[in-house]
MIGUBA-93920 format. One record per residue (C-alpha): residue number from 1; residue in one letter; z, y, x; chain. Coordinates in pm, 1 decimal. Layout:
BEGIN
<markol n="NUM" res="a" w="Z" v="Y" u="X" chain="A"/>
...
***
This chain:
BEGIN
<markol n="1" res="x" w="8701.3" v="1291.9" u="3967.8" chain="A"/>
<markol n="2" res="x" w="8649.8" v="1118.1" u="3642.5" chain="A"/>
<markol n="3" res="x" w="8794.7" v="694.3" u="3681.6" chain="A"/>
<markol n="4" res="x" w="8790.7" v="481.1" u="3402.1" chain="A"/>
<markol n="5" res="x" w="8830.3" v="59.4" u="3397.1" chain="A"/>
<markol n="6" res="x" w="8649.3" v="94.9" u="3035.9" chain="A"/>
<markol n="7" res="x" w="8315.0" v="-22.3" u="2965.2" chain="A"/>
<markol n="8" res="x" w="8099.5" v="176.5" u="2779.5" chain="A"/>
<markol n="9" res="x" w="7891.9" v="13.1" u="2489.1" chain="A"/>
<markol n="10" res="x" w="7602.9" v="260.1" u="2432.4" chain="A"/>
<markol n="11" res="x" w="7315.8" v="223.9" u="2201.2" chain="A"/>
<markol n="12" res="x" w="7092.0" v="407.6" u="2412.9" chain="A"/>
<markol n="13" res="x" w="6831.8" v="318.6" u="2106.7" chain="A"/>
<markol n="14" res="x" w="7090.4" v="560.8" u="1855.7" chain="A"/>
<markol n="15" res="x" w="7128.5" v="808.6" u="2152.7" chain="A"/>
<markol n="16" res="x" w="6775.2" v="871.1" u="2195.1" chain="A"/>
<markol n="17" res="x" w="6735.6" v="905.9" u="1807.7" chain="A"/>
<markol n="18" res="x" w="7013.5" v="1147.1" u="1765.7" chain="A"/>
<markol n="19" res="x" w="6878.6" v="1377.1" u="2062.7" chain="A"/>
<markol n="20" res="x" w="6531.1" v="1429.8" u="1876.2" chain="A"/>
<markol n="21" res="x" w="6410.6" v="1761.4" u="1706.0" chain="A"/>
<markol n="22" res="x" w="6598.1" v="1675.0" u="1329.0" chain="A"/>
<markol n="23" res="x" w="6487.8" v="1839.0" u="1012.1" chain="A"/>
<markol n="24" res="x" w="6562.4" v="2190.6" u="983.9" chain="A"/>
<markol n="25" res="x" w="6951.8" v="2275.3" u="832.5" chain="A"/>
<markol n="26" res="x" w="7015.6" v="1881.6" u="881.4" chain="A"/>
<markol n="27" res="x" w="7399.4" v="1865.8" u="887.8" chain="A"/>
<markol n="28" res="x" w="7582.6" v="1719.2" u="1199.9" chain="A"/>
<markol n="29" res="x" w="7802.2" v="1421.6" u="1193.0" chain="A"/>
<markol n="30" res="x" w="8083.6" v="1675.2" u="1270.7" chain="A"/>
<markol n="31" res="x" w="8198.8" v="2037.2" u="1193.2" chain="A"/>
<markol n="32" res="x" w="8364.3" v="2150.7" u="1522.2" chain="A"/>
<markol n="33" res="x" w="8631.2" v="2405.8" u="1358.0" chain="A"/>
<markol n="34" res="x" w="8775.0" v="2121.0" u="1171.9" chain="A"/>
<markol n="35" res="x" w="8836.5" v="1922.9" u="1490.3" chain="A"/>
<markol n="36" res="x" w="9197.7" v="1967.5" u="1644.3" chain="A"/>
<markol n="37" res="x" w="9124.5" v="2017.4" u="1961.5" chain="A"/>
<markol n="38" res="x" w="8819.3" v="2244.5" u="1950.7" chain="A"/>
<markol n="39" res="x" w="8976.9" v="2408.1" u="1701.4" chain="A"/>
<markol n="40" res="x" w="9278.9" v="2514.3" u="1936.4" chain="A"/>
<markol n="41" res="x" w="8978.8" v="2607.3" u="2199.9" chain="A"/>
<markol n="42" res="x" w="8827.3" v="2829.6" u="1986.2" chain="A"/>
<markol n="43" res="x" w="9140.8" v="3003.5" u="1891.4" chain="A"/>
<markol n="44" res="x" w="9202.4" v="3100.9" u="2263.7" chain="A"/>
<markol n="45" res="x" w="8795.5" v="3208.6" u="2322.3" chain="A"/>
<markol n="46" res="x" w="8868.5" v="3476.2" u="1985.4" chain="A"/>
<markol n="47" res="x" w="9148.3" v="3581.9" u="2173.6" chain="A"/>
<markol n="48" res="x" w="8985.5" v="3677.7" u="2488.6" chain="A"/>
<markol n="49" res="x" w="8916.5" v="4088.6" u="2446.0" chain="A"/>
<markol n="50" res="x" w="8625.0" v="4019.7" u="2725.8" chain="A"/>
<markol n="51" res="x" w="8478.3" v="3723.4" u="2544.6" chain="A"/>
<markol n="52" res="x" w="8211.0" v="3748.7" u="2308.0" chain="A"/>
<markol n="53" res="x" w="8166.8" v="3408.6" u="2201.8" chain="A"/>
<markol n="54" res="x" w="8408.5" v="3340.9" u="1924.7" chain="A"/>
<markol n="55" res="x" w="8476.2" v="3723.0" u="1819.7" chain="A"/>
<markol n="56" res="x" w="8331.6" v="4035.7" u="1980.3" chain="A"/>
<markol n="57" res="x" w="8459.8" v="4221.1" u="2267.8" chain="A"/>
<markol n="58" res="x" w="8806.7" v="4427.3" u="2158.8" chain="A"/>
<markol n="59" res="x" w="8604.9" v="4756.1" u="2230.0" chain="A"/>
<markol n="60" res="x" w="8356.1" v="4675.1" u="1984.5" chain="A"/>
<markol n="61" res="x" w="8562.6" v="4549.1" u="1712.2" chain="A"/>
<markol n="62" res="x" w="8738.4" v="4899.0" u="1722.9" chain="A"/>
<markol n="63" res="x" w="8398.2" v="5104.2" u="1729.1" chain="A"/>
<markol n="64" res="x" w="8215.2" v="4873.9" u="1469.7" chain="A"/>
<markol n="65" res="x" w="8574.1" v="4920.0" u="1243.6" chain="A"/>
<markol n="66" res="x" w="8582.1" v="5262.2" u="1254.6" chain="A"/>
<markol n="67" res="x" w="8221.2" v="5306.7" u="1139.5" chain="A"/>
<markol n="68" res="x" w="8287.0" v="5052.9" u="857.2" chain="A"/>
<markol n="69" res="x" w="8568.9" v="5287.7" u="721.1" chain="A"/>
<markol n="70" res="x" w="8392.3" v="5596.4" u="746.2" chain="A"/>
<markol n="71" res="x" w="8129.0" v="5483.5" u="600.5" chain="A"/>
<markol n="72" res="x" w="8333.3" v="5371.6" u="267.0" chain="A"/>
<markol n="73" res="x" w="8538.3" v="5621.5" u="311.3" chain="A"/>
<markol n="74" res="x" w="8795.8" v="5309.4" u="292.2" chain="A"/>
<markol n="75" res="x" w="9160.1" v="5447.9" u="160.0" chain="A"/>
<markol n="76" res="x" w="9460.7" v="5263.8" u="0.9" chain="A"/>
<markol n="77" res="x" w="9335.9" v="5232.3" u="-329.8" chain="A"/>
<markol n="78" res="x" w="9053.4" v="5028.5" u="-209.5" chain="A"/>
<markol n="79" res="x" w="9067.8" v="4675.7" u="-164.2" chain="A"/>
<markol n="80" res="x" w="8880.4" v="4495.9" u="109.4" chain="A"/>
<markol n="81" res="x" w="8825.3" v="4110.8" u="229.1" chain="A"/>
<markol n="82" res="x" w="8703.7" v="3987.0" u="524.0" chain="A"/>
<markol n="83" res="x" w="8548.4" v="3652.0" u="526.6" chain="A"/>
<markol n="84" res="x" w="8555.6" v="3430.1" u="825.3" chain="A"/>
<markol n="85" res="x" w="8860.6" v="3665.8" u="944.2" chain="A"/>
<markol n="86" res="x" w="8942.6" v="3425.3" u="1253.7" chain="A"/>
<markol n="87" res="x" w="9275.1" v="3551.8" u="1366.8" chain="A"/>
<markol n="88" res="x" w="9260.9" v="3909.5" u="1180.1" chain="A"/>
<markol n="89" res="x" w="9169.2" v="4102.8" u="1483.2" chain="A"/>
<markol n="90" res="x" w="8908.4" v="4317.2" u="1234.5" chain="A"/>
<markol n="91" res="x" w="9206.4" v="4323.2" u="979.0" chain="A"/>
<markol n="92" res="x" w="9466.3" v="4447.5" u="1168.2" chain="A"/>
<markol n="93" res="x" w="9261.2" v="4728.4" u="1282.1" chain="A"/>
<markol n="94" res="x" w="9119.7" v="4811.5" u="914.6" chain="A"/>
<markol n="95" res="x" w="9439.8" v="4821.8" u="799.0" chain="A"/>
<markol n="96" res="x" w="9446.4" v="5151.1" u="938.7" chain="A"/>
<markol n="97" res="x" w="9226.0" v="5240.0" u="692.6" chain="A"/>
<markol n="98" res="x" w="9361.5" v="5059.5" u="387.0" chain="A"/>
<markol n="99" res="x" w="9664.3" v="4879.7" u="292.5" chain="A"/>
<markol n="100" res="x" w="9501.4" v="4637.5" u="110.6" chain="A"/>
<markol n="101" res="x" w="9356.5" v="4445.5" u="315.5" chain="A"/>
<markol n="102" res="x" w="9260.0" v="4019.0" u="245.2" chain="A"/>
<markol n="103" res="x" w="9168.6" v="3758.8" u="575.7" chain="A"/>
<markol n="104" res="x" w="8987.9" v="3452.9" u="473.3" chain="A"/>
<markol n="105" res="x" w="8884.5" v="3188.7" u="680.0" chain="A"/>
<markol n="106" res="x" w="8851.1" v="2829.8" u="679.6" chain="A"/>
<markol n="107" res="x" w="9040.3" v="2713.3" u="1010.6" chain="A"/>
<markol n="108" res="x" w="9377.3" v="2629.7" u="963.1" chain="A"/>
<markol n="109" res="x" w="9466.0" v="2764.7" u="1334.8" chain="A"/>
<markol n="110" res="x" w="9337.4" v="3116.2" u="1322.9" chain="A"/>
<markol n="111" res="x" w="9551.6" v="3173.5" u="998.5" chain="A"/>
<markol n="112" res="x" w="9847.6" v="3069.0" u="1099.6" chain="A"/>
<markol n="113" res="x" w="9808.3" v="3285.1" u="1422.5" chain="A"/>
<markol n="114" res="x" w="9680.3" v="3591.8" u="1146.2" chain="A"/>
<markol n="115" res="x" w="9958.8" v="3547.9" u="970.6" chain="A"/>
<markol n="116" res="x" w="10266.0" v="3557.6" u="1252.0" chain="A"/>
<markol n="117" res="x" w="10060.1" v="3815.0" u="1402.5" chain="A"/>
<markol n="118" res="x" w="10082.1" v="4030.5" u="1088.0" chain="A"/>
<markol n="119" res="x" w="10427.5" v="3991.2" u="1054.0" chain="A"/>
<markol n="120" res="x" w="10535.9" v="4055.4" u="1412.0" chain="A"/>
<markol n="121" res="x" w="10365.1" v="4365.4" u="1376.1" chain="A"/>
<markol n="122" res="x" w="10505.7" v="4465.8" u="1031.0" chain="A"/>
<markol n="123" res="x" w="10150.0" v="4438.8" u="852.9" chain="A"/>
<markol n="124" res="x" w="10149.8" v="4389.6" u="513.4" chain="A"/>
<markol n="125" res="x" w="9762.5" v="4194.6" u="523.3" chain="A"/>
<markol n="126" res="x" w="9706.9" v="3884.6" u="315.4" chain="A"/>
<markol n="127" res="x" w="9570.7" v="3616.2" u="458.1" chain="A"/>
<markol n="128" res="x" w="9409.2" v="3274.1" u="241.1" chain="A"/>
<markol n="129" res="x" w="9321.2" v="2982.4" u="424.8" chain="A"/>
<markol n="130" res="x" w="9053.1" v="2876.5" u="228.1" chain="A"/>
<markol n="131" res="x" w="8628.2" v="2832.1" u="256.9" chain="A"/>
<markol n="132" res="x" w="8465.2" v="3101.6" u="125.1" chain="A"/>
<markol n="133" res="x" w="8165.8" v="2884.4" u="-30.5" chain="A"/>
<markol n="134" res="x" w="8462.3" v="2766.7" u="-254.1" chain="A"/>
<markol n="135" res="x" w="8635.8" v="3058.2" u="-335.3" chain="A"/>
<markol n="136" res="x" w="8671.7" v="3179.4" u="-692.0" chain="A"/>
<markol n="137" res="x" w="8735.1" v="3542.7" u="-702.0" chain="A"/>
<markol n="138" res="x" w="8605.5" v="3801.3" u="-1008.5" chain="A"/>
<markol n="139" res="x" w="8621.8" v="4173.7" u="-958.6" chain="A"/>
<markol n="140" res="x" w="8869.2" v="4179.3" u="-685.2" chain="A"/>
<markol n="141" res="x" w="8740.5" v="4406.1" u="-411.9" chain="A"/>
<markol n="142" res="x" w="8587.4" v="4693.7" u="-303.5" chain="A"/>
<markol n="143" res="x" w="8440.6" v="4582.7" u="-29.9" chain="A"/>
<markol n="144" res="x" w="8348.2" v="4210.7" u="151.4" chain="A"/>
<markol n="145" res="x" w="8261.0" v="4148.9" u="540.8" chain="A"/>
<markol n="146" res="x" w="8112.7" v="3896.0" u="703.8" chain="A"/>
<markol n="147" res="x" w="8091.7" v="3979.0" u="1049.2" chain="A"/>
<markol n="148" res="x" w="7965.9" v="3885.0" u="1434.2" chain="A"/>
<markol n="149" res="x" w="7632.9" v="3724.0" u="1234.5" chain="A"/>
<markol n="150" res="x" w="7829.6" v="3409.7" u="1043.8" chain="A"/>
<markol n="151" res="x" w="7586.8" v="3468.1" u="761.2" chain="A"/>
<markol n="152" res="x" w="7291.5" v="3336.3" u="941.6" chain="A"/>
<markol n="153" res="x" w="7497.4" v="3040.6" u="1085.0" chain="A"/>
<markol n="154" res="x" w="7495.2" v="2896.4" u="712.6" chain="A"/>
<markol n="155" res="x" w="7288.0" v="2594.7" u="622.2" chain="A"/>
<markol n="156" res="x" w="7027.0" v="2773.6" u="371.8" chain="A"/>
<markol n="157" res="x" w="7155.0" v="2662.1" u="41.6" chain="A"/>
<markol n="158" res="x" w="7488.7" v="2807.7" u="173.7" chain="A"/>
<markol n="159" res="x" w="7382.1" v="3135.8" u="195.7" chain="A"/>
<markol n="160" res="x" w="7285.3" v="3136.9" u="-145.3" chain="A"/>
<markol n="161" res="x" w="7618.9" v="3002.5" u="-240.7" chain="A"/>
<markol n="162" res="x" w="7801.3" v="3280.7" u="-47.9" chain="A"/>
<markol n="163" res="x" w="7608.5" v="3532.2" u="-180.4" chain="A"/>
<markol n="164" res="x" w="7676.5" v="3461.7" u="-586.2" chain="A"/>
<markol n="165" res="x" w="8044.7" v="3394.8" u="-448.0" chain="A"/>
<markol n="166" res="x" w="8062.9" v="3740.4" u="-288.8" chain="A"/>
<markol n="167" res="x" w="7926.5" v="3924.6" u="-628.3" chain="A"/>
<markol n="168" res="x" w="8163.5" v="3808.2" u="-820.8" chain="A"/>
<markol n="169" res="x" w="8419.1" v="3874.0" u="-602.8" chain="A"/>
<markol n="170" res="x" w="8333.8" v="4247.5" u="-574.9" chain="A"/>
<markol n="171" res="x" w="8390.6" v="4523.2" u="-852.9" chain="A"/>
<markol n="172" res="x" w="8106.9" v="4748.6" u="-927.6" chain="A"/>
<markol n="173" res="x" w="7913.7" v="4901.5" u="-713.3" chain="A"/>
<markol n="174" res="x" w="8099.2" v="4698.5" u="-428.5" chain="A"/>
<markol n="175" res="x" w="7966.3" v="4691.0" u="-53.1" chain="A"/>
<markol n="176" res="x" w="7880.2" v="4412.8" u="149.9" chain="A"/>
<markol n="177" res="x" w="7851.4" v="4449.7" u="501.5" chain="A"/>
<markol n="178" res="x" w="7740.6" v="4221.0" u="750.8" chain="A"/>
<markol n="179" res="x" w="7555.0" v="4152.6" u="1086.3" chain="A"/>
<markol n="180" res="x" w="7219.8" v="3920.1" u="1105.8" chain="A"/>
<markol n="181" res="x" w="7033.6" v="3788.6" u="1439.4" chain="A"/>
<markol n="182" res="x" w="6618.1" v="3930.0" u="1372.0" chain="A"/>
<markol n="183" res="x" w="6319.7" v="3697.3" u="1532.9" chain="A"/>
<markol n="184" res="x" w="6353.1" v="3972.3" u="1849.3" chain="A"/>
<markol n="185" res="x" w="6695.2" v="3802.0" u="1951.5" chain="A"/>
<markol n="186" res="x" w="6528.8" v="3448.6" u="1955.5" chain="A"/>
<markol n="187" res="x" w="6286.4" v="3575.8" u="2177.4" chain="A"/>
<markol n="188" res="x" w="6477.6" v="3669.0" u="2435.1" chain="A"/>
<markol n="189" res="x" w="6727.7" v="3352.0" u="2375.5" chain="A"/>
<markol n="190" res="x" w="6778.0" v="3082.7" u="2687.0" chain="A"/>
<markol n="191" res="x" w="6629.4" v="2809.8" u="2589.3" chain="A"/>
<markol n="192" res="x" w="6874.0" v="2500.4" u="2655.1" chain="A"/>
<markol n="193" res="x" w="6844.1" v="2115.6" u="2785.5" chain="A"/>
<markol n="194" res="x" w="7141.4" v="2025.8" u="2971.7" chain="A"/>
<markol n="195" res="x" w="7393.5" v="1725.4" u="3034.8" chain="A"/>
<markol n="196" res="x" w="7726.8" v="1681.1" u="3193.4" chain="A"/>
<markol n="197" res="x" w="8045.7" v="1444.8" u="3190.9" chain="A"/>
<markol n="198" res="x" w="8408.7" v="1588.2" u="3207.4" chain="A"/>
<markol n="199" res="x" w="8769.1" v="1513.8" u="3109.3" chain="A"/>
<markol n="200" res="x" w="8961.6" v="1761.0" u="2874.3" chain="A"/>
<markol n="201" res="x" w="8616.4" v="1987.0" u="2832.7" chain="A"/>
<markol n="202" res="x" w="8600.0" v="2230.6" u="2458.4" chain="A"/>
<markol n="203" res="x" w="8454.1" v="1909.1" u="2293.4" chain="A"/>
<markol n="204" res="x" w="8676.9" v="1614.5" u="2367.7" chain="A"/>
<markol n="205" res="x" w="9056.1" v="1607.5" u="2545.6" chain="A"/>
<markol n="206" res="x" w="8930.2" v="1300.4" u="2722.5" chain="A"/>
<markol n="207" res="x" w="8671.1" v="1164.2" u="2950.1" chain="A"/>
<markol n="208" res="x" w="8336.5" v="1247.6" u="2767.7" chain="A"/>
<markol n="209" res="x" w="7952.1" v="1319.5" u="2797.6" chain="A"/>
<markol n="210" res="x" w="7778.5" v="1605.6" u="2645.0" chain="A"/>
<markol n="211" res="x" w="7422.6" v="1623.9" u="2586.4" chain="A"/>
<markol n="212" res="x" w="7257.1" v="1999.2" u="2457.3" chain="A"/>
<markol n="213" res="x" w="6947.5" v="2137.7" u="2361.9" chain="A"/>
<markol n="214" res="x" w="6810.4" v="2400.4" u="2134.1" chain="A"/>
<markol n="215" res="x" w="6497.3" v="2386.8" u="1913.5" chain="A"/>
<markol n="216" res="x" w="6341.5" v="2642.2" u="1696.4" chain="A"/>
<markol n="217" res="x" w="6197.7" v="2627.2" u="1342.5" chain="A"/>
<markol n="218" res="x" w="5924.4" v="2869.1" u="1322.9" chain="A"/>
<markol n="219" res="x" w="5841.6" v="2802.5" u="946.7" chain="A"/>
<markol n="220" res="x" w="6214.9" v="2923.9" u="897.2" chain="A"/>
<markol n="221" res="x" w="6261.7" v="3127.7" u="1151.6" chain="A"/>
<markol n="222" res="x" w="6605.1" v="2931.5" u="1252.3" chain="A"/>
<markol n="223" res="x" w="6742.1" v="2784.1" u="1563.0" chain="A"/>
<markol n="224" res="x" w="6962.0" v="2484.8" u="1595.3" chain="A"/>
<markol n="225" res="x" w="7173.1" v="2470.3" u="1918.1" chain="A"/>
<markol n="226" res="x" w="7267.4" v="2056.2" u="1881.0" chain="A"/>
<markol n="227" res="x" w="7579.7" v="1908.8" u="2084.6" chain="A"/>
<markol n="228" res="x" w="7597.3" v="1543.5" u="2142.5" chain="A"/>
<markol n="229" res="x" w="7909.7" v="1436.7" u="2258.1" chain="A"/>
<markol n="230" res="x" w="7986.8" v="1086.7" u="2377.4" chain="A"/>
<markol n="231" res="x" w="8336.9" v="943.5" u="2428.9" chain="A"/>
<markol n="232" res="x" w="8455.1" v="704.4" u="2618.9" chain="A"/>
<markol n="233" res="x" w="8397.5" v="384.3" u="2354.4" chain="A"/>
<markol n="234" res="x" w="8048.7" v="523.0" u="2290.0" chain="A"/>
<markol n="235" res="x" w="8113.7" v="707.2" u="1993.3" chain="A"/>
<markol n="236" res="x" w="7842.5" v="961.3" u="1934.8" chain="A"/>
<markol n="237" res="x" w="7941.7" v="1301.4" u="1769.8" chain="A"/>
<markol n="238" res="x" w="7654.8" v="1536.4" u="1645.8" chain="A"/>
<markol n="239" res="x" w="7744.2" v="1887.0" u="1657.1" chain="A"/>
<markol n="240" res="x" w="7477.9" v="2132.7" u="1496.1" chain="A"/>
<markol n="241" res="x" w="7485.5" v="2530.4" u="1500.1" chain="A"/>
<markol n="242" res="x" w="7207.1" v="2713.9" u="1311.8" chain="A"/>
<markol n="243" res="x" w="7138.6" v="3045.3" u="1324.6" chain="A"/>
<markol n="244" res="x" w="6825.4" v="3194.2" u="1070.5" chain="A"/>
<markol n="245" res="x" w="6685.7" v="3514.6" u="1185.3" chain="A"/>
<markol n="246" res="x" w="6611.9" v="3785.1" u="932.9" chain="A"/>
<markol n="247" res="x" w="6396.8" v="4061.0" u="930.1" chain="A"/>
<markol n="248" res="x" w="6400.5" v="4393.5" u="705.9" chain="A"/>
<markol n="249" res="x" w="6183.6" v="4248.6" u="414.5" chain="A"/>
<markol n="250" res="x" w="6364.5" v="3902.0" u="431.7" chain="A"/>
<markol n="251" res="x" w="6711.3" v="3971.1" u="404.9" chain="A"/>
<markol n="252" res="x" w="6637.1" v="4213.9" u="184.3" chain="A"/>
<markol n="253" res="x" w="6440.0" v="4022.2" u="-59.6" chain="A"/>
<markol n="254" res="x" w="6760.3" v="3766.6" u="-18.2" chain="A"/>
<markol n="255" res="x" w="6984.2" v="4040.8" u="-111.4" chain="A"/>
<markol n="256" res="x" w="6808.8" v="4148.2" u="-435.3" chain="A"/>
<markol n="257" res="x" w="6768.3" v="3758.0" u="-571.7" chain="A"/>
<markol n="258" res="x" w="7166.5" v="3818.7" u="-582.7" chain="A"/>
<markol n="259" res="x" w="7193.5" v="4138.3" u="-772.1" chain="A"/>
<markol n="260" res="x" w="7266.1" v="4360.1" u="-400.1" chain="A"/>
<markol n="261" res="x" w="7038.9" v="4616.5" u="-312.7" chain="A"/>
<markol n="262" res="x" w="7036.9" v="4794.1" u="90.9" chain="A"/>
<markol n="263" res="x" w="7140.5" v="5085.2" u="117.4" chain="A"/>
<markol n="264" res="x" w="7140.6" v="5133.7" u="474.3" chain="A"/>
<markol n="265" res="x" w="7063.0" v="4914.9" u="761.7" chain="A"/>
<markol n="266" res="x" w="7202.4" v="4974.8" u="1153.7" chain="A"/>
<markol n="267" res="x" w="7107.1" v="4819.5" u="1505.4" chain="A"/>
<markol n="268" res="x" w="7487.5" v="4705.2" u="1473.8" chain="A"/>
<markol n="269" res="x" w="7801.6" v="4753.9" u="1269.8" chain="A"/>
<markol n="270" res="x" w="7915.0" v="5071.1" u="1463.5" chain="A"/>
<markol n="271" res="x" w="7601.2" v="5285.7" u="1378.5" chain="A"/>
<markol n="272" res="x" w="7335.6" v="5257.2" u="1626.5" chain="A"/>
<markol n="273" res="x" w="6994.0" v="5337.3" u="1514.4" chain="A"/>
<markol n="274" res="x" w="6788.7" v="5065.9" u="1393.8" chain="A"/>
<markol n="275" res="x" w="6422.0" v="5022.5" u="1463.0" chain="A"/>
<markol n="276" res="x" w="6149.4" v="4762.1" u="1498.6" chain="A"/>
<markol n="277" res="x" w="6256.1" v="4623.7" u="1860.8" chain="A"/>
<markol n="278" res="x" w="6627.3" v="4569.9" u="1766.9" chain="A"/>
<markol n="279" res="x" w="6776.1" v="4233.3" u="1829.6" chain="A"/>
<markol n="280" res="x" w="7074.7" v="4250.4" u="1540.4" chain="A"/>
<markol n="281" res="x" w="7092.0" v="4413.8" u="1254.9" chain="A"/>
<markol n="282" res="x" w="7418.5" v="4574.4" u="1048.1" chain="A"/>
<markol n="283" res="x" w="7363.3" v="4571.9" u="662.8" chain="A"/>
<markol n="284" res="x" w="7560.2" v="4768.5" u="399.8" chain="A"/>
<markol n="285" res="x" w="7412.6" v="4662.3" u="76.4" chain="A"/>
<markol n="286" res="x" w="7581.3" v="4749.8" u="-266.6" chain="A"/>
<markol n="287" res="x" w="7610.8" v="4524.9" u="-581.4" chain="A"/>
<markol n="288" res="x" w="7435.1" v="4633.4" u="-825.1" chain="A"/>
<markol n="289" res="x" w="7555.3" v="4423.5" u="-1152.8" chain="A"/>
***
C-alpha cells in the first residue's frame, strides 16, 4: 500500500499538455539511461538470458554472432567495434572470432560491468565509455555493429550523425551491420494507453505515477512510446522512445547519402531469409569511400 502525509501540487493544466500527441522526434525532458536508478534497472533487464527487452535472448545473441563472423570471415587481424555494446555480451562472444575486439556505449553502468566481466574472464576486449554521435575515430576498424534495432531509436538528425561517424571510423571497404524495425512490425505493435502508481517501480525509487501511450507518425513512419512520470512533489518527467521503421528502398537510399552501399539484407542478424512480410530486417552494407 502506497501512504504518504505529502500533498501533491499538480498542474493538471501542464499534465494534460505534456500527455498530447508532440511533434515527431521532439526530445523528452529526460534520457532514461542517464538516470541512476533506471540505469541500474536496465543493467539487470540486459542481464536476463530470457529477457528481450534490453538485449536479446542469450540463444540469439550466440546464433546472430556466429553468422556475423562467418559472414566477414572475422579473424585476428581484423578489428571490430560494437556500438551501444551494453555490458559486452555480443563482445565476449565475438571475441571468439577476433581478438580485437572494441565495446562502446554511453551508460556508465554497463561498462563498468563490461569491463570486470572481461577481466574475470581473462578477455583482452576494450571497452570506451563514450556516445557514439561524439566519437572521433578515422580508419580504425574493419567492421561496426549496431545491434537489437538502436539505429532506428535515434532522433532523425542522429542517424545522420551516426552514419558520417561510422564511415570514418571504418577502413575501406568496411562493413556495417545492423538490425532495423520495417512498417510490418508497427502493424502488429500493441497499441498503449495505460496509468498506474507504485513505490520503487523502473522509473522512480519512490512513490510515483506513470502515465504511457504510444502514437504513430505515418508521414515518417516512426513511433514514439512517451512515459510520463510524476513524483511525489509533482515533478513531471517526459520520457520519449522513437523507433523509425525502414523499408528496403529507405534505408537503403539512407545508406548511399553516406557513401555505404547493401550488400545483403536478412530477416535478422543470424541469416533468416528476408522477404516482403518480414517484421526486422539485418543489414550488412559496405563503405564504399
Amino acid at each position: 500500500m502506497i501512504t504518504s502525509n505529502k500533498k501533491i501540487n499538480l498542474d493538471l493544466n501542464e499534465l494534460f499538455q505534456l500527455a498530447q500527441k508532440p511533434p515527431v522526434y521532439s526530445k523528452g525532458t529526460k534520457v532514461f539511461w542517464q538516470e541512476s536508478h533506471i540505469a541500474k534497472r536496465v543493467l539487470d533487464v540486459h542481464l536476463d538470458p530470457y529477457s528481450e527487452k534490453a538485449s536479446k535472448r542469450a540463444e540469439t545473441i550466440e546464433k546472430e554472432v556466429t553468422f556475423i563472423a562467418e559472414y566477414l570471415n572475422l579473424n585476428d587481424e581484423q578489428a571490430v567495434i560494437d556500438l551501444g555494446c551494453g555490458p559486452g555480451l555480443y563482445c565476449e562472444k565475438f571475441y571468439n572470432y577476433s581478438k580485437n575486439i572494441t565495446g562502446m556505449d554511453f551508460s556508465c553502468n554497463s561498462i563498468s560491468y563490461a569491463q570486470d566481466s572481461a577481466k574475470n574472464k581473462n578477455l583482452n576486449i576494450k571497452y570506451i565509455h563514450n556516445n557514439y554521435l561524439d566519437m572521433q575515430l578515422q580508419n580504425c576498424y574493419d567492421a561496426a555493429f549496431v545491434i537489437f534495432y538502436d539505429f532506428g531509436a535515434l532522433l532523425k538528425d542522429e542517424m545522420h550523425v551516426l552514419l558520417d561517424k561510422i564511415n570514418n571510423a571504418l577502413k575501406p571497404g568496411g562493413y556495417f551491420v545492423f538490425d532495423i524495425l520495417t512498417p510490418k512490425y508497427y502493424e502488429s505493435e500493441e497499441v498503449k494507453s495505460n496509468w498506474y502508481i507504485e513505490v520503487g517501480g523502473f522509473w522512480n525509487p519512490a512513490a510515483h505515477m506513470v502515465l504511457e501511450k504510444n502514437f504513430y507518425y505515418p508521414e515518417e513512419s516512426a513511433s514514439l512510446y512517451q512515459i510520463l512520470v510524476v513524483s511525489e512533489i509533482g515533478n513531471i518527467d517526459v520520457y520519449r522512445i522513437y523507433q523509425t521503421f525502414f523499408t528496403l528502398p529507405t534505408i537503403k537510399s539512407l545508406l548511399e547519402q553516406h557513401n555505404f552501399i547493401v550488400k545483403n539484407v536478412f530477416n535478422d542478424l543470424s541469416g533468416t531469409t528476408f522477404d516482403e512480410t518480414s517484421k526486422t530486417m539485418g543489414i550488412f552494407a559496405q563503405k564504399v569511400r
